[in-house]
Backbone atoms as SQL, in Angstrom:
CREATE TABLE atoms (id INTEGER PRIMARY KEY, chain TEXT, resi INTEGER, resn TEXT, atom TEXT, x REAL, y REAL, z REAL);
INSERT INTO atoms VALUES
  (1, 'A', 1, 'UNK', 'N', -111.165, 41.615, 12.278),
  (2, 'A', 1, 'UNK', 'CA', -110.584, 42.928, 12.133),
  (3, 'A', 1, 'UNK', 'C', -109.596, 43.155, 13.265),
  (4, 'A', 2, 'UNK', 'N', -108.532, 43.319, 13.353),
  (5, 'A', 2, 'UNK', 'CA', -107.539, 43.806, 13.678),
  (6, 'A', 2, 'UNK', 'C', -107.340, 45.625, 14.002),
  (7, 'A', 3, 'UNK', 'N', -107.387, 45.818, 15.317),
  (8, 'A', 3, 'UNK', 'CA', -107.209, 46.918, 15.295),
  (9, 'A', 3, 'UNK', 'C', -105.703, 47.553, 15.669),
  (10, 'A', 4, 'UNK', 'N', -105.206, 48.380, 15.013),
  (11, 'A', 4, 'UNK', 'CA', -103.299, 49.181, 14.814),
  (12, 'A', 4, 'UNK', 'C', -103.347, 50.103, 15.488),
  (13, 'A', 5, 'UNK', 'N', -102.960, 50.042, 16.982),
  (14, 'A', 5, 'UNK', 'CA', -102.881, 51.091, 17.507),
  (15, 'A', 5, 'UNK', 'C', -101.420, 51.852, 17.952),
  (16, 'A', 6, 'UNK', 'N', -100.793, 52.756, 18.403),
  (17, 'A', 6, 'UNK', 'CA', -99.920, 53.407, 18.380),
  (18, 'A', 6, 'UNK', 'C', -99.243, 52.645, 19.890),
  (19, 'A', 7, 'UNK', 'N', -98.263, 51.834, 19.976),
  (20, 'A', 7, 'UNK', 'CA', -97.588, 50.922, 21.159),
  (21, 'A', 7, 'UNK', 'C', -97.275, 52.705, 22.479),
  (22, 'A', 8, 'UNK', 'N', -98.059, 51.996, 23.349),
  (23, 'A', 8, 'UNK', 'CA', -98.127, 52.497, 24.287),
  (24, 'A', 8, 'UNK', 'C', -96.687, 52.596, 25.354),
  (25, 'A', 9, 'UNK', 'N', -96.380, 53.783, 25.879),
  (26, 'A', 9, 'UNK', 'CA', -95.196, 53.178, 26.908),
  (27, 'A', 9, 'UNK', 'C', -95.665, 53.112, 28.509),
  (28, 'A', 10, 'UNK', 'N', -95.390, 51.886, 28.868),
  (29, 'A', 10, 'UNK', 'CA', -95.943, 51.701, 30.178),
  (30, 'A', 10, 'UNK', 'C', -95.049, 51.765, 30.967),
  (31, 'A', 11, 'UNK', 'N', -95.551, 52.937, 31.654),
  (32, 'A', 11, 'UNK', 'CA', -94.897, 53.341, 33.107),
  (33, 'A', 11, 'UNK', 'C', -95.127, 53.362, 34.615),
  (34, 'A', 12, 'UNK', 'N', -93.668, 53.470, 35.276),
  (35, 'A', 12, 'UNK', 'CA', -93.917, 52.878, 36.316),
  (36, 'A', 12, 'UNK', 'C', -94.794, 53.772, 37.470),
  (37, 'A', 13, 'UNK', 'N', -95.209, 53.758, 38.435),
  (38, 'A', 13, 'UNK', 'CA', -95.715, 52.254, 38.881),
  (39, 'A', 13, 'UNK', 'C', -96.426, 51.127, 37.652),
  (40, 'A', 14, 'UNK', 'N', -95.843, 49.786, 37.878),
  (41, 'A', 14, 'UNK', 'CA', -96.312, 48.860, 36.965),
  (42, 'A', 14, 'UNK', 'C', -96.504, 47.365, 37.398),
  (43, 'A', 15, 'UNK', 'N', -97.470, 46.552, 36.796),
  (44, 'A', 15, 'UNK', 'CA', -97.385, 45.336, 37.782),
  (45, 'A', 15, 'UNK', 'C', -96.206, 44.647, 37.532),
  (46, 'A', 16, 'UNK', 'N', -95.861, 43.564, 38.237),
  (47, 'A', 16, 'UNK', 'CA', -95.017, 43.352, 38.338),
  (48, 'A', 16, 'UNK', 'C', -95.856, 41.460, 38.531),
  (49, 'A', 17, 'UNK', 'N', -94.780, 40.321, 38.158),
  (50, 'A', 17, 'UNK', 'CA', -95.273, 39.238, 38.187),
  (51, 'A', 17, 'UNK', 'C', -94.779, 37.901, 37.024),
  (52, 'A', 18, 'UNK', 'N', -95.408, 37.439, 36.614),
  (53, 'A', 18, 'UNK', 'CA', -95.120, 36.117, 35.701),
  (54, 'A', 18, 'UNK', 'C', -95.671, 36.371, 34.238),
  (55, 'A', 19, 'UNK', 'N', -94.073, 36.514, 33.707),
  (56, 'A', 19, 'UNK', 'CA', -94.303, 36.887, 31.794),
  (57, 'A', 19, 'UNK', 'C', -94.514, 35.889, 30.877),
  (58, 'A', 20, 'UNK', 'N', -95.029, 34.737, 31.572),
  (59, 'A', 20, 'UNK', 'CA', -95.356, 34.115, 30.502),
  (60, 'A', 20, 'UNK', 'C', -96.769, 34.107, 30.032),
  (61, 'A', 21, 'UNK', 'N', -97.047, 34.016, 28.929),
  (62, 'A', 21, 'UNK', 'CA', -98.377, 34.754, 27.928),
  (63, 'A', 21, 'UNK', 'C', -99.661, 33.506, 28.399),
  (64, 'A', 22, 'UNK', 'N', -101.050, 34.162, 28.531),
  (65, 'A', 22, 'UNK', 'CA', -102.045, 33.423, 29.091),
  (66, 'A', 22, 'UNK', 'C', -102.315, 32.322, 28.261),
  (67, 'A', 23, 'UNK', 'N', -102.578, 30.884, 28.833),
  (68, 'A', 23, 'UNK', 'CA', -103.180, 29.838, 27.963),
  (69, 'A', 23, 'UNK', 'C', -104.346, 30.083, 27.497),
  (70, 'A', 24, 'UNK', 'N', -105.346, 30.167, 27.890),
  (71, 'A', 24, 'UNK', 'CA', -106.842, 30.271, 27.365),
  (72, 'A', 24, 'UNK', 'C', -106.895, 31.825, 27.772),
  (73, 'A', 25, 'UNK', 'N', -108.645, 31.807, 27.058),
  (74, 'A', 25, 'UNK', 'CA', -109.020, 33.239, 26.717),
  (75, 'A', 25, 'UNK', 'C', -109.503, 33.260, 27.672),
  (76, 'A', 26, 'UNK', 'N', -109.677, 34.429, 28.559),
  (77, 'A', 26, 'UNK', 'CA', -110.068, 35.249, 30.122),
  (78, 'A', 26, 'UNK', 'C', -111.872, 35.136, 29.617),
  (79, 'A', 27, 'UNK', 'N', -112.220, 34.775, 30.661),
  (80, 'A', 27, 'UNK', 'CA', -114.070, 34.930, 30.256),
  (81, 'A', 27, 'UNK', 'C', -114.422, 36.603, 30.384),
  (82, 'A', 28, 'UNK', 'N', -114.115, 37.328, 31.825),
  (83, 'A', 28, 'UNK', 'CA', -113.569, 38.574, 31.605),
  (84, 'A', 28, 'UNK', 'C', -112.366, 39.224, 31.445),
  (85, 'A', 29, 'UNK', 'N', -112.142, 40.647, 31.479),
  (86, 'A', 29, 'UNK', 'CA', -110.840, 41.135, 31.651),
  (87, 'A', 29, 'UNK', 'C', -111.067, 42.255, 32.284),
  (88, 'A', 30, 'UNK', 'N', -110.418, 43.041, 33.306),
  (89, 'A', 30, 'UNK', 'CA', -110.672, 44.158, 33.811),
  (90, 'A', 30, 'UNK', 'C', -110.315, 45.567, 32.974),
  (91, 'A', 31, 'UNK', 'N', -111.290, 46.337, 33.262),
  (92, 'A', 31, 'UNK', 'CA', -111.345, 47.579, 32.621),
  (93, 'A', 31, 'UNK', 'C', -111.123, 48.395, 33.582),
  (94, 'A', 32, 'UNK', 'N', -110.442, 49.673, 33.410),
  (95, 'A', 32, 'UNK', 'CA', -109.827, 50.970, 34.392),
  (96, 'A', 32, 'UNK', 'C', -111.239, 51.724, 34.052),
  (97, 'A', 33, 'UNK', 'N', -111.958, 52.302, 34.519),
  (98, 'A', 33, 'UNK', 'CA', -113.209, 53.109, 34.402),
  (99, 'A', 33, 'UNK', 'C', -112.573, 54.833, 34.473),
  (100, 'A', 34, 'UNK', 'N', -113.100, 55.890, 34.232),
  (101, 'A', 34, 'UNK', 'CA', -113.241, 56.950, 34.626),
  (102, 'A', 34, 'UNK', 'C', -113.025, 57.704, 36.089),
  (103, 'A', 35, 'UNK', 'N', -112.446, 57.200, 36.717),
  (104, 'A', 35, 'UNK', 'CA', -112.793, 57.304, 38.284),
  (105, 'A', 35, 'UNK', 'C', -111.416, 56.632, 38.575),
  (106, 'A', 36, 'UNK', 'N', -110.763, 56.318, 37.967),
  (107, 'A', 36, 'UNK', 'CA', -109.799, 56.062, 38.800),
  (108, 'A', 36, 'UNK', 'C', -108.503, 57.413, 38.755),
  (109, 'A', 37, 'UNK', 'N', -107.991, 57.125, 40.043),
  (110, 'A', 37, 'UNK', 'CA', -107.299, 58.940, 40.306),
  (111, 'A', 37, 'UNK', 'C', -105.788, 58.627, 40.139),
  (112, 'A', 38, 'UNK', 'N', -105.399, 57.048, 40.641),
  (113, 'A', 38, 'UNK', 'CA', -104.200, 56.936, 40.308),
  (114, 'A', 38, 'UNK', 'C', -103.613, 56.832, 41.564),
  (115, 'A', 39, 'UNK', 'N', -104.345, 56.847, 42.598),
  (116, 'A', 39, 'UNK', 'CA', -104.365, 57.080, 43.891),
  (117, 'A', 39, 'UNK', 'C', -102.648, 57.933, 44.111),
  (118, 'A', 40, 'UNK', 'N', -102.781, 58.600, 43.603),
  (119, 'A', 40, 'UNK', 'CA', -101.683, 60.107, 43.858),
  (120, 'A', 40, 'UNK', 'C', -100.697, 59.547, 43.448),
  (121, 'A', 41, 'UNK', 'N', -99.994, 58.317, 42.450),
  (122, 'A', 41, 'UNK', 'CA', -99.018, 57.692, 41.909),
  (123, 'A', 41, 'UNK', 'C', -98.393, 56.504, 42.855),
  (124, 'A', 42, 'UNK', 'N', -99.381, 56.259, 43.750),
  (125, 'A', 42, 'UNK', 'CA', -99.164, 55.082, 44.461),
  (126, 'A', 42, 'UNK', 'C', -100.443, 54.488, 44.283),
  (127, 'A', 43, 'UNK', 'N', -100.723, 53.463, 42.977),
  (128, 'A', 43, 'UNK', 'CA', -101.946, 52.647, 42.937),
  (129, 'A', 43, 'UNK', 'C', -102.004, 51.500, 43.806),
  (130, 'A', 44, 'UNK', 'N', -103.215, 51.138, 44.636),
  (131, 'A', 44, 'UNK', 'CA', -103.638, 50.280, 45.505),
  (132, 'A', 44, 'UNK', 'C', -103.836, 49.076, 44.738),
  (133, 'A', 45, 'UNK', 'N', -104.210, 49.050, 43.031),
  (134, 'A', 45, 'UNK', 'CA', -104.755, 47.818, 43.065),
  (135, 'A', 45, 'UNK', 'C', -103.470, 47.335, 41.963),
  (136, 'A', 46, 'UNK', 'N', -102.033, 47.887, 41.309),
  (137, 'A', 46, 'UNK', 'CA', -101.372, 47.235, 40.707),
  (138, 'A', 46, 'UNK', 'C', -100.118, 46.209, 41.466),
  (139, 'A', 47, 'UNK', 'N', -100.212, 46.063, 42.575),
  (140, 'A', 47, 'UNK', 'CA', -99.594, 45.464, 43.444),
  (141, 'A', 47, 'UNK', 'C', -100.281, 43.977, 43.414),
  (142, 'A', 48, 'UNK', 'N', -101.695, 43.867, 43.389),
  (143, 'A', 48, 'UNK', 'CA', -102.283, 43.158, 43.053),
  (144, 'A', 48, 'UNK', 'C', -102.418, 42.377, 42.060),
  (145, 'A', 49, 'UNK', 'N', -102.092, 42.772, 40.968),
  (146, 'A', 49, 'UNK', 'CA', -101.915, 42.053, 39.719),
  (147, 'A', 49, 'UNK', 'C', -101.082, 41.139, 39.443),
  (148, 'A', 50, 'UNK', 'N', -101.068, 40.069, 38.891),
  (149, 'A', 50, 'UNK', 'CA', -99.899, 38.287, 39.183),
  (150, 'A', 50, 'UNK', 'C', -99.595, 38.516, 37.851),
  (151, 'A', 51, 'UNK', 'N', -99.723, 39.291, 36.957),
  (152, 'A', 51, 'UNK', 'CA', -99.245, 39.468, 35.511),
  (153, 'A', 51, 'UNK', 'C', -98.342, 40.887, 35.144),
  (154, 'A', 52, 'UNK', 'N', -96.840, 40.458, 34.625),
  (155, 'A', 52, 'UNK', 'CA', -96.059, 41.457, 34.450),
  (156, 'A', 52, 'UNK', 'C', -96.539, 42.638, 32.936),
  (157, 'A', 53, 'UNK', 'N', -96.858, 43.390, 33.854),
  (158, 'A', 53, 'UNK', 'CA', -96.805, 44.692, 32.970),
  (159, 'A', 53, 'UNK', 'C', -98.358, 44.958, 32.208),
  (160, 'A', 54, 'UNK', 'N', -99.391, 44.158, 32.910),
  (161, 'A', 54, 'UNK', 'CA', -100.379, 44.463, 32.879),
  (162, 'A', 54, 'UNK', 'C', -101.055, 45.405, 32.938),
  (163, 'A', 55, 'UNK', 'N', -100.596, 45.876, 33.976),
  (164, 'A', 55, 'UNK', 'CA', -101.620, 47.004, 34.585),
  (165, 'A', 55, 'UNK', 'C', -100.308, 48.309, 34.789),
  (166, 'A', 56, 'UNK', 'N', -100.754, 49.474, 34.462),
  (167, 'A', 56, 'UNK', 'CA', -99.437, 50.237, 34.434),
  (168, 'A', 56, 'UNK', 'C', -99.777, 51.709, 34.400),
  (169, 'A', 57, 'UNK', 'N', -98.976, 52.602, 34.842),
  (170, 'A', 57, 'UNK', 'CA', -99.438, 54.468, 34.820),
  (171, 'A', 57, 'UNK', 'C', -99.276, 55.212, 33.873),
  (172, 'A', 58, 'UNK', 'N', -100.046, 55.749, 33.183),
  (173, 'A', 58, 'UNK', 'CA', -100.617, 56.560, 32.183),
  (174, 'A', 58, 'UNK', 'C', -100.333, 58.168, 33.037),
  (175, 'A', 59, 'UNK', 'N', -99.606, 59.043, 32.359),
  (176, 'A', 59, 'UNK', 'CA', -99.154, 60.123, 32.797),
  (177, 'A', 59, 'UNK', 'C', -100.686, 61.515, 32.087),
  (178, 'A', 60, 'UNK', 'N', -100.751, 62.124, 33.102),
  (179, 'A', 60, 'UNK', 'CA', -102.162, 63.363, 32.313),
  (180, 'A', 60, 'UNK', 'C', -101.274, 64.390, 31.819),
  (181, 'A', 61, 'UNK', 'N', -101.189, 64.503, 30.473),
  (182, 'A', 61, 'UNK', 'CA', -100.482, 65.421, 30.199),
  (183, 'A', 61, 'UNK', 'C', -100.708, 66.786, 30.739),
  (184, 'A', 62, 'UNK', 'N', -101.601, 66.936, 30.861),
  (185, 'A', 62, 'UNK', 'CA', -102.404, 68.310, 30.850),
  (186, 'A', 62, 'UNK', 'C', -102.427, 68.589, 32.419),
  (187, 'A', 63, 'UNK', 'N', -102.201, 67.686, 33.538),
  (188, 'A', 63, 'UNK', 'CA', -101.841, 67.820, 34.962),
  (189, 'A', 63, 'UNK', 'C', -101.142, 67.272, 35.620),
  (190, 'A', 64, 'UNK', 'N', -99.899, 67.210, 35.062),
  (191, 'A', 64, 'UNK', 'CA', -99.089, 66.607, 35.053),
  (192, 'A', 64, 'UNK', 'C', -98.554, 67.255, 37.166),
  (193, 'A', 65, 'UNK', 'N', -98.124, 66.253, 38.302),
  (194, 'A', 65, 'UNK', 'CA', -97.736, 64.621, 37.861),
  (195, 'A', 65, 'UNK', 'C', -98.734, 64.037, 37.986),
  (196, 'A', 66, 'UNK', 'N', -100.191, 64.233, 37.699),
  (197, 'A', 66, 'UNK', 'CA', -101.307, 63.260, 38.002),
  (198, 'A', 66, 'UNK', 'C', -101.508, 62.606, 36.729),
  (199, 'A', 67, 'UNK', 'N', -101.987, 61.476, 36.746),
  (200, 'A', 67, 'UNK', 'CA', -101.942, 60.413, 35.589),
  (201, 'A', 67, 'UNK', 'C', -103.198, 59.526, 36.478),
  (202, 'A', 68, 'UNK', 'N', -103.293, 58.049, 35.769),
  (203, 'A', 68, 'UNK', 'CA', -104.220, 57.064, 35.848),
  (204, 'A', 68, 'UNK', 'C', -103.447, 55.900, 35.788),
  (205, 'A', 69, 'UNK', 'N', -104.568, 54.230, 35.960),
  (206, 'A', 69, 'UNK', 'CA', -103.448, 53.275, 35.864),
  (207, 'A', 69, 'UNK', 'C', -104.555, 53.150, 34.480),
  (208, 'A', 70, 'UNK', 'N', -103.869, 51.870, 33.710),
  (209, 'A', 70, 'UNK', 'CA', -104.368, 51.437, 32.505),
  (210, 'A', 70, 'UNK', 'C', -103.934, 49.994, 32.756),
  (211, 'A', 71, 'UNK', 'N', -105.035, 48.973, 31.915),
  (212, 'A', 71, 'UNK', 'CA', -104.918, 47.624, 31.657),
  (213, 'A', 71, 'UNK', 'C', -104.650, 47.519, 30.035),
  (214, 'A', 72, 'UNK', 'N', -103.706, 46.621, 30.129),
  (215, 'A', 72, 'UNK', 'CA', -103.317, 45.739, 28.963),
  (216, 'A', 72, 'UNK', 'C', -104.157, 44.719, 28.861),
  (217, 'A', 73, 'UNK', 'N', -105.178, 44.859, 28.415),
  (218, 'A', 73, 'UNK', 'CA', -106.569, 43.875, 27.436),
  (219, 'A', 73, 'UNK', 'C', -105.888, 42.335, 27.626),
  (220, 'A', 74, 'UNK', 'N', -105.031, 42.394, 26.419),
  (221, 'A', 74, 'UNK', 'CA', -104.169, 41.736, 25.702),
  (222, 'A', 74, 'UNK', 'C', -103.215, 40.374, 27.015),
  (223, 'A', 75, 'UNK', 'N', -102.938, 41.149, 27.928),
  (224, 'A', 75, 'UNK', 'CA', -102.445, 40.279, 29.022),
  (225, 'A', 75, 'UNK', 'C', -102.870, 40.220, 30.276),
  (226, 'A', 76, 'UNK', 'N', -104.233, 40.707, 30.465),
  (227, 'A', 76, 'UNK', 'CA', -105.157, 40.466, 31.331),
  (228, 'A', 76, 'UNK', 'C', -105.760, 39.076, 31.524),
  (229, 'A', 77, 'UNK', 'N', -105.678, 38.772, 32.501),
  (230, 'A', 77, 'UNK', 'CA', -105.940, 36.991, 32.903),
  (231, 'A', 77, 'UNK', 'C', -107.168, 37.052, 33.388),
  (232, 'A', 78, 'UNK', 'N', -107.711, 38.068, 33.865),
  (233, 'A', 78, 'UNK', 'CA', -109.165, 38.028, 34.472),
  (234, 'A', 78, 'UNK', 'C', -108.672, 37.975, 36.197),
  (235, 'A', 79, 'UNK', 'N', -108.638, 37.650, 36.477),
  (236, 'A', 79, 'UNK', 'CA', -108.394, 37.208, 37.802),
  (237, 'A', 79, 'UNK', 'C', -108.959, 37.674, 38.767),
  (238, 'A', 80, 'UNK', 'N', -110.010, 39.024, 39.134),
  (239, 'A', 80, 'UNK', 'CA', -110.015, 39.980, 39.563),
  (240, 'A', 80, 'UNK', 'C', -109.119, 40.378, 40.921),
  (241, 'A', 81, 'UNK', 'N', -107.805, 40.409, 41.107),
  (242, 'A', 81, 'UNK', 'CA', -107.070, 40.671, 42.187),
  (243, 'A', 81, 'UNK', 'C', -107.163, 42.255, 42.524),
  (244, 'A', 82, 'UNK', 'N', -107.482, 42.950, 41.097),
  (245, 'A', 82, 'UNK', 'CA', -106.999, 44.135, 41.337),
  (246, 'A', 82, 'UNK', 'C', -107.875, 44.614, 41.360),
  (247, 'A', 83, 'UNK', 'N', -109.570, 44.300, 41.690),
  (248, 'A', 83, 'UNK', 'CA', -110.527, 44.700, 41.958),
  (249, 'A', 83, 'UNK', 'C', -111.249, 44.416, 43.739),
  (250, 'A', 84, 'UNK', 'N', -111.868, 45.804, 43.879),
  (251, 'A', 84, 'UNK', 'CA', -112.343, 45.275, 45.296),
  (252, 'A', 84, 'UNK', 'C', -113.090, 45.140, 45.995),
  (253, 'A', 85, 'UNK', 'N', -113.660, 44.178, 44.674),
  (254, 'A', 85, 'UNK', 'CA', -115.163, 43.072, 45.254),
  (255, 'A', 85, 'UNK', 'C', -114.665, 41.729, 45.246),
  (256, 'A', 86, 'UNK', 'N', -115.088, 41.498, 46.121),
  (257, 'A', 86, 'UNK', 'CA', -115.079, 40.288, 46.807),
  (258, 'A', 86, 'UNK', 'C', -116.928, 39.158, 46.809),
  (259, 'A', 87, 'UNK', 'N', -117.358, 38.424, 46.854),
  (260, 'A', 87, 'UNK', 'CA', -118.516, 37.463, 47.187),
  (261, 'A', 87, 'UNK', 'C', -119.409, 38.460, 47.552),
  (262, 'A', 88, 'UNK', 'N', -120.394, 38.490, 47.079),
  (263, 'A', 88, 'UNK', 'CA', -121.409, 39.221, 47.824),
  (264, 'A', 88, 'UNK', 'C', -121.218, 40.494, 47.949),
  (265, 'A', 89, 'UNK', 'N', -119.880, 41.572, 47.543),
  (266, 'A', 89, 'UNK', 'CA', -119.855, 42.556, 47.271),
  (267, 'A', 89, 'UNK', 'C', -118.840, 42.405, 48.434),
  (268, 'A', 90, 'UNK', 'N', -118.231, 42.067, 49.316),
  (269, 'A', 90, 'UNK', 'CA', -117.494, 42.605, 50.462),
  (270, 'A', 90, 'UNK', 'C', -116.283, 42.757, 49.613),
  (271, 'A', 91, 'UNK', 'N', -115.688, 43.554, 50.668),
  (272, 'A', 91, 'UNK', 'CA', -114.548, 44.739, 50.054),
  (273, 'A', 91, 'UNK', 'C', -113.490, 43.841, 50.276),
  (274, 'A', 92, 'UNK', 'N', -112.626, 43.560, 49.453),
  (275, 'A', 92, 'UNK', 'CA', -111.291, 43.497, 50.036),
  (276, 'A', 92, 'UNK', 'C', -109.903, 44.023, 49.514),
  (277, 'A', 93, 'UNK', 'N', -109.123, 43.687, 49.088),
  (278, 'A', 93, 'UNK', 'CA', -107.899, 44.781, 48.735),
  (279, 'A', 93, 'UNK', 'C', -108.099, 45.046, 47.440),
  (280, 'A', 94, 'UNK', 'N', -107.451, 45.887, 47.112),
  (281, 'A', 94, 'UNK', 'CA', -106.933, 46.528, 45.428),
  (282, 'A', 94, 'UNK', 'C', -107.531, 47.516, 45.048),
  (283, 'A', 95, 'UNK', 'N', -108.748, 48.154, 44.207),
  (284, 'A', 95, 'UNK', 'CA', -109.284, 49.315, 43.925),
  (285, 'A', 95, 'UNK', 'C', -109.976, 49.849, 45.052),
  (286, 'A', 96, 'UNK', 'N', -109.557, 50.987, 45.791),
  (287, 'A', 96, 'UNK', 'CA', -110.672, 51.473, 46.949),
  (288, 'A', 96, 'UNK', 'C', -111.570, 52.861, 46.427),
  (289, 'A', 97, 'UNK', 'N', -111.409, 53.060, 45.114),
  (290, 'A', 97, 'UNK', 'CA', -112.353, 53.985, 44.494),
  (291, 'A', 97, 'UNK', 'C', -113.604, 52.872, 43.592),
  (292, 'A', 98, 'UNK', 'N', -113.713, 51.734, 43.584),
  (293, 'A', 98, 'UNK', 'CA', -113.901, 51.196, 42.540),
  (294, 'A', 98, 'UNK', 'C', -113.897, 51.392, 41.069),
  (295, 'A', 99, 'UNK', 'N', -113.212, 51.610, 40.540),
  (296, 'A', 99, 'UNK', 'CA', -112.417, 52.549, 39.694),
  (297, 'A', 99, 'UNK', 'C', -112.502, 50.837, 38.038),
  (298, 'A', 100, 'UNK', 'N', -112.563, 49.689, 38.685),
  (299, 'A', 100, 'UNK', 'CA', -112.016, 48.730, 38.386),
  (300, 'A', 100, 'UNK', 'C', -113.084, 47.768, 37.584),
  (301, 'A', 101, 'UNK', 'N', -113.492, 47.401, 36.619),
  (302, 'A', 101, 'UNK', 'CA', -114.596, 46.661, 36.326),
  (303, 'A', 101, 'UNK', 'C', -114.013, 45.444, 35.177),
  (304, 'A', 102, 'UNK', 'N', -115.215, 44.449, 35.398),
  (305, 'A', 102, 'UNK', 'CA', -114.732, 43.171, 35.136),
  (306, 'A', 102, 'UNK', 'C', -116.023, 42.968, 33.777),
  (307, 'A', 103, 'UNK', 'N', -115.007, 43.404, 32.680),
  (308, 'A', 103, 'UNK', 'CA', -116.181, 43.016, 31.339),
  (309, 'A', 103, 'UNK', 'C', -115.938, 41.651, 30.630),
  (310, 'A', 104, 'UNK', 'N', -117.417, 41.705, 30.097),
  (311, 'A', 104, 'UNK', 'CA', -117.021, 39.574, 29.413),
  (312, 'A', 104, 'UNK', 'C', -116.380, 40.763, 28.292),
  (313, 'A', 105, 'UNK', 'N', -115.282, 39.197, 27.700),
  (314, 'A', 105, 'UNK', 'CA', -114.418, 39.525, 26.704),
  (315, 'A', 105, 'UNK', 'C', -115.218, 39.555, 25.680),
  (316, 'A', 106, 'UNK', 'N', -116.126, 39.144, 24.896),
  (317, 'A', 106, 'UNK', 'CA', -116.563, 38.972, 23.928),
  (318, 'A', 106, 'UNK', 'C', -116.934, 40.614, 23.702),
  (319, 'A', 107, 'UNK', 'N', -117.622, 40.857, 24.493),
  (320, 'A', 107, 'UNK', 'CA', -118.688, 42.233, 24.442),
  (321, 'A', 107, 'UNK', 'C', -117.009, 43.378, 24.251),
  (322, 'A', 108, 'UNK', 'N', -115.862, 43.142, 25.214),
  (323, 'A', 108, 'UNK', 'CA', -114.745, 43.874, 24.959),
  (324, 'A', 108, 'UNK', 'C', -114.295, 44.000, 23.557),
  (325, 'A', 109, 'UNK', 'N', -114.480, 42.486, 22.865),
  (326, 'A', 109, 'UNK', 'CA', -113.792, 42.220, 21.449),
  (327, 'A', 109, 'UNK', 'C', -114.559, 43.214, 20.771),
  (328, 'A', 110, 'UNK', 'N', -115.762, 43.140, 20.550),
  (329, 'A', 110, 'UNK', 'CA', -116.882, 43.502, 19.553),
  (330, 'A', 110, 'UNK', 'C', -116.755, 44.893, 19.280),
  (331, 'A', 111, 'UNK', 'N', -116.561, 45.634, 21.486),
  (332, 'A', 111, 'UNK', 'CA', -116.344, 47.252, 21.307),
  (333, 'A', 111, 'UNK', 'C', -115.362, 47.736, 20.569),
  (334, 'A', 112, 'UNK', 'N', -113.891, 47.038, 20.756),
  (335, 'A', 112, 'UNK', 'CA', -112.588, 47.495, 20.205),
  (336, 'A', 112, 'UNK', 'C', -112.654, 46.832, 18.934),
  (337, 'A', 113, 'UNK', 'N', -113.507, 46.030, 18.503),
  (338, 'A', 113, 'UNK', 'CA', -112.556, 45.203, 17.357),
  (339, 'A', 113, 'UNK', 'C', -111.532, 44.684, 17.119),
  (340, 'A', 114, 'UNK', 'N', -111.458, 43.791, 18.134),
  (341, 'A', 114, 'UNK', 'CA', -109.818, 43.486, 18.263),
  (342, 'A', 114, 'UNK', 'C', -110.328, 41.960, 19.046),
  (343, 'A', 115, 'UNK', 'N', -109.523, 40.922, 18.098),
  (344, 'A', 115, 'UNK', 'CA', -109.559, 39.978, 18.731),
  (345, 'A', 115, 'UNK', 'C', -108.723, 39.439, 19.843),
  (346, 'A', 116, 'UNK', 'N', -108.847, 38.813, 21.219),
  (347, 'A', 116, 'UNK', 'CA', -107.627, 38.784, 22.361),
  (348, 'A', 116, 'UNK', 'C', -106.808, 37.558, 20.956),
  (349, 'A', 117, 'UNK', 'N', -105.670, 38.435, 21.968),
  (350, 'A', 117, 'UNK', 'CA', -104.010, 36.479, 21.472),
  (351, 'A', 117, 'UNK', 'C', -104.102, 36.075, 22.882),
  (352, 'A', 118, 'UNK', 'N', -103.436, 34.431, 22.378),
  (353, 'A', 118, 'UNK', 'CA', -103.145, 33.915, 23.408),
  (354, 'A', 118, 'UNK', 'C', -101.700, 33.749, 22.978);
């Protein structure tokens, strides 16, 4: 099943990085949680991201200029750069709200119904 959703416009702040499309399927992919603030339109963890246009700002209509960042499923490599756990939990750069979570893809596919492309 294929899910049709309405093409999103991703705005800037946005990652920035290498457009060419992932070889294999990500074991996870990072998810933006509830909690993330957008860190006031300067996000900490999309600087982090090695994939163009991945990760990108979602405007709040309703409080406007505050918005969120959002991940692109779809061109998420897993990588966790833009998360900030590290071994054993130590902190190191990118989300400082932990805002940022790393789901297996399968369990992602099943929720959305949507199979990843490579």
């Amino acid at each position: 099943m294929v899910e049709t959703e309405t093409p999103v416009e991703k705005m800037y702040p946005k990652s920035e990085g290498i457009k060419t499309p992932r070889k294999k399927r990500p074991k996870e992919i990072a998810v933006i949680t509830e909690c993330c603030t957008g860190c006031a339109g300067s996000p900490a963890c999309v600087p982090y991201c090695p994939v163009e246009d991945c990760m990108y700002w979602v405007p709040d209509p309703e409080h406007p200029p505050f918005g969120r960042i959002d991940v692109d499923a779809q061109l998420c490599i897993g990588c966790k750069k833009c998360t900030s756990k590290g071994p054993d939990g130590a902190f190191l750069d990118g989300c400082p709200w932990d805002a940022i979570e790393m789901v297996d893809t399968s369990a992602w596919e099943a929720e959305h119904g949507v199979k990843m492309t490579f």
